[in-house]
C-alpha positions as CSV (number, residue, x, y, z in Angstrom):
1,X,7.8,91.3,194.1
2,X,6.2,90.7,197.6
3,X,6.7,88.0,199.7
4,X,3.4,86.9,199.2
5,X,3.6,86.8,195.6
6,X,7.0,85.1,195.9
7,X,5.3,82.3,198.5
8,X,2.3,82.2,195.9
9,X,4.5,81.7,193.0
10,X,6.6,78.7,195.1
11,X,3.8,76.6,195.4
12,X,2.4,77.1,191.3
13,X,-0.1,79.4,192.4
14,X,-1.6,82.2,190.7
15,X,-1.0,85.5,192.2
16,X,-4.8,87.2,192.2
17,X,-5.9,89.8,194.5
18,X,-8.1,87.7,197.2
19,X,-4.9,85.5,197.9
20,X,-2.8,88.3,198.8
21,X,-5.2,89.8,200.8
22,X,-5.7,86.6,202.7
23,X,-2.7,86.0,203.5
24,X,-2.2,89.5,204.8
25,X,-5.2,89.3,206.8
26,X,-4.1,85.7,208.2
27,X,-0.3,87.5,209.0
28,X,-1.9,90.9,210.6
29,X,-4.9,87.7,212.6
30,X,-3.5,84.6,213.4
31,X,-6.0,82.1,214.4
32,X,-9.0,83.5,213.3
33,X,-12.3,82.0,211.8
34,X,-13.3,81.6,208.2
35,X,-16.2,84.7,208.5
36,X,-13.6,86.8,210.8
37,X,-11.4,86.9,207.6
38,X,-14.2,87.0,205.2
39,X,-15.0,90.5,207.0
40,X,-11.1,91.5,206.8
41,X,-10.9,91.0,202.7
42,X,-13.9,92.3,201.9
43,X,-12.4,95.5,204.2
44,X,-10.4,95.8,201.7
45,X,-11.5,94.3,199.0
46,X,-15.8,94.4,199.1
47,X,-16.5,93.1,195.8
48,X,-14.7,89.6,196.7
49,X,-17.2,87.1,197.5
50,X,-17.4,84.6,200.6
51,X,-16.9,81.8,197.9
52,X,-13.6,83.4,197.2
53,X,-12.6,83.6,200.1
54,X,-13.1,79.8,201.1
55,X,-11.7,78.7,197.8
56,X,-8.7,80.8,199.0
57,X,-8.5,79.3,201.6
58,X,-8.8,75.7,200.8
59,X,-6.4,76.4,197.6
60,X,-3.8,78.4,200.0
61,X,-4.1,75.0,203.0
62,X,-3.8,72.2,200.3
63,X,-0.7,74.0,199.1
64,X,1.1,74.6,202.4
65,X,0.4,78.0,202.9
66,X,-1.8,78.3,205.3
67,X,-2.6,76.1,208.4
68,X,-6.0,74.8,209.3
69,X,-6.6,74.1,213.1
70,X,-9.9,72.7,214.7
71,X,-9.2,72.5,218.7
72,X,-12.2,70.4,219.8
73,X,-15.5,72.3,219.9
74,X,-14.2,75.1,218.2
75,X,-14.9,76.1,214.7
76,X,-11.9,76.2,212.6
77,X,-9.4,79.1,212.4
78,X,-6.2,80.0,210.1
79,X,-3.0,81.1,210.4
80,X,0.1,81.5,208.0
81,X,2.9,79.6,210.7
82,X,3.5,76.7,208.8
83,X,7.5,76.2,208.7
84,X,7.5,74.4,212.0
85,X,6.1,71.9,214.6
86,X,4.4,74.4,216.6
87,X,1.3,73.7,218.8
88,X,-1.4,75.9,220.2
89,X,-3.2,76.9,223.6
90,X,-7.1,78.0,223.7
91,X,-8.5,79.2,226.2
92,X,-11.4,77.7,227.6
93,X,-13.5,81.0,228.4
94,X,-13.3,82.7,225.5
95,X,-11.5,80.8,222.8
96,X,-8.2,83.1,222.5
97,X,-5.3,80.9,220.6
98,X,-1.6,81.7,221.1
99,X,0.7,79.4,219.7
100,X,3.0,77.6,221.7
101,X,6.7,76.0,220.4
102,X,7.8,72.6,221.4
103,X,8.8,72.3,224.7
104,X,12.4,70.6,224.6
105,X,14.2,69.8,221.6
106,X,13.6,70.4,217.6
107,X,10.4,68.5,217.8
108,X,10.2,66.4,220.7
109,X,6.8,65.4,220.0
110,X,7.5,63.7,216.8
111,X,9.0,60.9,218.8
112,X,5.8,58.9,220.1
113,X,6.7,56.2,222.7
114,X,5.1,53.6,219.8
115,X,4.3,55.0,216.5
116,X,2.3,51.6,215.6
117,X,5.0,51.4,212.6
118,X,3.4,54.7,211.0
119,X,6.2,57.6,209.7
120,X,5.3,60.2,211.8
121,X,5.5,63.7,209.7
122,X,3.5,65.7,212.4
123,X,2.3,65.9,216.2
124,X,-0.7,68.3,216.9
125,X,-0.6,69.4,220.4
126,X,-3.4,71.7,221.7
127,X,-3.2,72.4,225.6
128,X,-6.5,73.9,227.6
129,X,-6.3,76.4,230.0
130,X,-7.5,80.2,230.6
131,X,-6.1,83.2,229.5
132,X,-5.2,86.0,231.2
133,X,-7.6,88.4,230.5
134,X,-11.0,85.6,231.6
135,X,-8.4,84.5,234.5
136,X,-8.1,88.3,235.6
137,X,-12.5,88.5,235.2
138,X,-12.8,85.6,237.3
139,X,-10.9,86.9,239.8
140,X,-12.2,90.2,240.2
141,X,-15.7,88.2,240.2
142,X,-15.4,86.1,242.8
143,X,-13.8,88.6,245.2
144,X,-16.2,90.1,247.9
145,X,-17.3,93.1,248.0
146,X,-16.0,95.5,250.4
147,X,-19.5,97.5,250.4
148,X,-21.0,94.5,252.2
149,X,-18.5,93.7,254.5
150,X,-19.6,96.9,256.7
């Protein structure tokens, strides 16, 4: 038995051929959109339908499976780290997510300085920034030309 079918099992889910193949394309793609894995099941997989594959994933994120994140003015992507508190950083330029673990501590975050008397369960971090690769093209951008320095 797979791991997947194991995980599927866990949570009193059926195992069925578009949840397998979501989760493998959310293990082999972290953080991608809903039509980025549409594309990667129906590489696989072309008969399954787009309706699948958002029931999927709804059924697979109420169930624990799968994480939904929505960083502000970003559509929503997927990924299959769930067993911890870990937050995220997106690039500003063009949208790349890598995750990020707490900085100090099991879960520092989970500690506000006043929780309002709510039981806090889980902090969602997202930090800003620019990646590498769109740091490295502004760069290269904005340096001058040695042509017209002559």
């Amino acid at each position: 038995m797979s791991d997947f079918e194991s995980q599927l099992r866990a949570v009193s889910l059926r195992v069925t051929r578009p949840r397998l193949a979501v989760l493998a394309a959310l293990r082999d793609h972290p953080h991608v959109d809903t039509d980025t894995v549409i594309g990667l099941v129906r590489d696989v997989h072309p008969t399954v339908s787009h309706q699948a594959v958002y029931d999927v994933l709804r059924a697979l994120t109420d169930a624990g499976l799968v994480r939904r994140i929505e960083p502000a003015g970003a559509t929503a992507r997927y990924e299959t780290r769930v067993a911890d508190n870990h937050h995220h950083i997106v690039c500003r330029s063009c949208g790349a997510i890598a995750d990020v673990d707490c900085a100090v501590g099991a879960a520092p975050c989970l500690n506000p300085s006043d929780d309002h008397g709510f039981v806090v369960d889980e902090a969602e971090v997202v930090y800003w920034g620019t990646c590498p690769d769109c740091a490295a093209e502004r760069t290269s951008q904005s340096a001058p030309s040695s042509e017209g320095s002559r």
